[in-house]
N, C-alpha and C positions, 0 to 999 in steps of 0.2 A: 255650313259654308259661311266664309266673311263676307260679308259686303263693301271692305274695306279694301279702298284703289289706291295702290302703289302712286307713287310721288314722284316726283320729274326731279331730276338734283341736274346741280351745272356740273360745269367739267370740273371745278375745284372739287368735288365732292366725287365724283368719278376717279378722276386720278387720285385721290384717296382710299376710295374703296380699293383700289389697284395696286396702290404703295407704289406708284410711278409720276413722273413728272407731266405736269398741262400739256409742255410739248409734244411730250409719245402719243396723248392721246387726237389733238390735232393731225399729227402726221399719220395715227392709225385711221382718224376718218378721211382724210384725203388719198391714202394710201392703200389701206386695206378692207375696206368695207363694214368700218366700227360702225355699229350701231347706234344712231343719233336721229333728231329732228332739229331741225329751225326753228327757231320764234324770234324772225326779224333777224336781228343780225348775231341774235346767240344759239348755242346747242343746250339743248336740254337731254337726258337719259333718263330711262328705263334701268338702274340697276338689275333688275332680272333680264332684260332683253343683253345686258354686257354680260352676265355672268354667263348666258347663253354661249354666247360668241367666245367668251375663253375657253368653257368645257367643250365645244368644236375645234378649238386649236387655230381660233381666230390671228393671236398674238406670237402664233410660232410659226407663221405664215414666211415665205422667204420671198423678199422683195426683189425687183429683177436687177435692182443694182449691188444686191449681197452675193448676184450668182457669182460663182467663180467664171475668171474668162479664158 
């Protein structure tokens, strides 16, 4: 077993690992329930706790202003 701990990345590095823009990931944590912490006034990730959340179907979630009216 490692005894080696995963590493906090910012949002630049999230929406990289993503291959999507800072903004989706902003509007997915205000929005959808993206997976994040505060440290003051920034986000920090868990790459594994995001990769979580996509293979759930976090990102194909339908907003209630995509519903049809």
């Amino acid at each position: 077993m490692s005894n080696v701990e995963e590493r906090w990345v910012d949002v630049e590095q999230v929406a990289a690992h993503l291959s999507v823009n800072k903004d989706s990931i902003y509007r997915w944590i205000e929005k959808r329930s993206f997976p994040s912490h505060r440290a003051g006034r920034l986000f920090r990730f868990k790459l594994s706790e995001v990769d979580d959340w996509v293979e759930q179907g976090g990102g194909n979630e339908k907003r209630k202003e995509d519903a049809p009216r």
